[in-house]
C-alpha positions in Angstrom: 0.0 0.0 0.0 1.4 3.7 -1.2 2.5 5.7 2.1 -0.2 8.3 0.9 -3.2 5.6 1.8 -1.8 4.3 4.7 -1.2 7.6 6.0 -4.7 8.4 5.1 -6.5 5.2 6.9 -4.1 5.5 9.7 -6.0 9.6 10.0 -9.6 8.0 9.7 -9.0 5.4 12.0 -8.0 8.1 14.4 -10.4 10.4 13.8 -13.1 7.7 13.9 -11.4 6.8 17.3 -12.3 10.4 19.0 -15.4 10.9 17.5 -16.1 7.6 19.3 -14.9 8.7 22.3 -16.3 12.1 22.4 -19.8 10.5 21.6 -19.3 7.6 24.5 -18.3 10.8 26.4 -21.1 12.9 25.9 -23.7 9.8 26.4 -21.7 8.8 29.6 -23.1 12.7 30.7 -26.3 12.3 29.7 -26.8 9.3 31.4 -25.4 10.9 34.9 -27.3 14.0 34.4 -30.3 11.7 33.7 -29.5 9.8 37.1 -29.1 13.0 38.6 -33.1 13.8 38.0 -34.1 10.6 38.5 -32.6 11.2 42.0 -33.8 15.0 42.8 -37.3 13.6 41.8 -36.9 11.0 44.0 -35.7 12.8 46.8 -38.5 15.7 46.1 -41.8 12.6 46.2 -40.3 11.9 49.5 -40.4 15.5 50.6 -43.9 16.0 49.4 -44.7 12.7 50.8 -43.8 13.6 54.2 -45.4 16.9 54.0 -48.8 16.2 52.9 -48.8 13.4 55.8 -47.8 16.1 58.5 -50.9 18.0 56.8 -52.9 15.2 57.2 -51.8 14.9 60.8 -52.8 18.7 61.0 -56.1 17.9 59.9 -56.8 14.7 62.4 -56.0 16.7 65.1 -58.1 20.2 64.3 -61.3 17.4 63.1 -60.8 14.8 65.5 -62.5 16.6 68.1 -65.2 17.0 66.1 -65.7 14.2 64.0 -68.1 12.0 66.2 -70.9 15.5 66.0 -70.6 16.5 62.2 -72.9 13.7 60.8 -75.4 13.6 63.9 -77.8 16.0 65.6 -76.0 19.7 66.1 -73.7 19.9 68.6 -73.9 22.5 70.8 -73.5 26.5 69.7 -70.3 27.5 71.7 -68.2 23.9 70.0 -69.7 25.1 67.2 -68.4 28.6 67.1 -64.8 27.3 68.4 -64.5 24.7 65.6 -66.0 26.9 62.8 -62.6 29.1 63.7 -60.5 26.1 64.0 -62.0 24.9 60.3 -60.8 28.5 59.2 -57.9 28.6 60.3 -57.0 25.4 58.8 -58.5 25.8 55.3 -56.3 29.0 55.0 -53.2 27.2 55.9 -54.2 24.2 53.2 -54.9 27.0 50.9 -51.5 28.4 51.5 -49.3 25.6 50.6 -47.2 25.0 47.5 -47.8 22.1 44.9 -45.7 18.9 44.7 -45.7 15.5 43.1 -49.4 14.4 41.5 -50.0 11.8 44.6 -49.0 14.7 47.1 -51.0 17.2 45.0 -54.5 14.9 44.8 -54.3 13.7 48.6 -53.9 18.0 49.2 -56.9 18.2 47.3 -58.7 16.2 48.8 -57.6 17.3 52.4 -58.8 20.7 51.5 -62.0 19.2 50.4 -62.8 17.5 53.5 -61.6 20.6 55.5 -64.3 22.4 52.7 -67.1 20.0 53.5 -66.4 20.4 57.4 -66.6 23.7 57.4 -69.8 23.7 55.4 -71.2 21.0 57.7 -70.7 23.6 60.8 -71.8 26.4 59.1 -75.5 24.2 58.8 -75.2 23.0 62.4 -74.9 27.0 63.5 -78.5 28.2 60.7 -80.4 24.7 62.5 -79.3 26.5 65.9 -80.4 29.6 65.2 -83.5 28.4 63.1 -87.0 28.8 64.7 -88.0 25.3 65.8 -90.1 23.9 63.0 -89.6 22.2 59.6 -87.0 24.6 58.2 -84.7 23.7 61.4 -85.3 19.9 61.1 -84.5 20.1 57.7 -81.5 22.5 58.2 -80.2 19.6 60.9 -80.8 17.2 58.2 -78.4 19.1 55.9 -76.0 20.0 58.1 -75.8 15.9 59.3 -75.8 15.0 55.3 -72.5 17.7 55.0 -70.8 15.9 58.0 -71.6 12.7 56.6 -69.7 13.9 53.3 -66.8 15.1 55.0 -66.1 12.1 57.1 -66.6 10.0 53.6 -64.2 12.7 51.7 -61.8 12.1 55.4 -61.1 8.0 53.5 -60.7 9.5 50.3 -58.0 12.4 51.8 -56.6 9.3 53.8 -56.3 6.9 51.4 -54.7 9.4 48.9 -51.8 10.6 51.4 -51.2 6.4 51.8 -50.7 6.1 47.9 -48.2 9.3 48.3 -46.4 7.5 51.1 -46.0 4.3 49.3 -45.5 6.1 45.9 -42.1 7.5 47.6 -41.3 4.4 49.5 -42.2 5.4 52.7 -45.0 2.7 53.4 -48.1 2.3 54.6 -49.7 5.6 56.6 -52.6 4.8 58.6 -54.7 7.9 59.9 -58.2 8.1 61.5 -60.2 10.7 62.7 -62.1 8.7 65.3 -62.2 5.2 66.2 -65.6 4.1 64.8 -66.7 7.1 62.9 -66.7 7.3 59.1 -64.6 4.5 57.5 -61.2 4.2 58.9 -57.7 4.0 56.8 
């Protein structure tokens, strides 16, 4: 072979050599940069994970209280008045806090819709208080027990949502109740 050829297949084969190598190179940092997501989302499910559980906790402990009046006759004007304000309070703080992951985001949701449909239920309790007693009371209770009945039925919804976020981000099982015997327990 002429020294011209050689010296020309001898160029490609090392040109061909750091292309190669520049294009194992750059896939090499795609695929860490790649891990490196997979990792930050990772690390960011469990974040949301463990916040939407410590809202959850947040919400046990402001409807707990309460939980065993919402879906029965109305409970008295003065627990009325101090959990309407508690309800408050905690559907501005739900309202307040930032989005996450999808699970995170839907068990939220439906933690503010419980917290929505509790709120609702009190404000019925307080018109049946305040309503003369005849039909429009009885049927005022009515509603407001039907409202309760909701919210502890959205509660196993909300529960069972912040579970699939805990086990979504490998954190396990999460078991919350409001009240031993009311609603449906998770």
């Amino acid at each position: 072979m002429p020294r011209p050829l050689i010296a020309v297949a001898v160029t490609l084969v090392v040109a061909a050599a750091a292309v190669g190598g520049v294009l194992l190179d750059r896939r090499d940092g795609v695929d860490a940069r790649t891990a490196d997501l997979v990792a930050a989302e990772e690390a960011r499910t469990v974040e949301d994970a463990a916040a939407v559980t410590a809202t959850a906790q947040d919400v046990v402990d402001v409807l707990s209280p309460m939980a065993e009046s919402l879906a029965g006759p109305s409970p008295a004007a003065a627990d009325v008045a101090t959990w309407t304000a508690d309800v408050a309070a905690l559907q501005d703080r739900l309202a307040a806090e930032p989005g996450g992951s999808t699970a995170a985001n839907a068990a939220r949701s439906a933690l503010r819709s419980t917290v929505a449909l509790t709120g609702s239920s009190l404000e019925a309790h307080a018109l049946a208080a305040d309503a003369p007693e005849d039909a429009l009371a009885v049927r005022l209770g009515a509603h407001a027990a039907d409202l309760g009945d909701q919210a502890l039925r959205s509660w196993v919804t909300a529960a069972t949502l912040v579970d699939v976020a805990n086990v979504d981000a490998g954190l396990g099982h999460v078991h919350l109740t409001l009240a031993p015997g009311v609603g449906v327990d998770h």
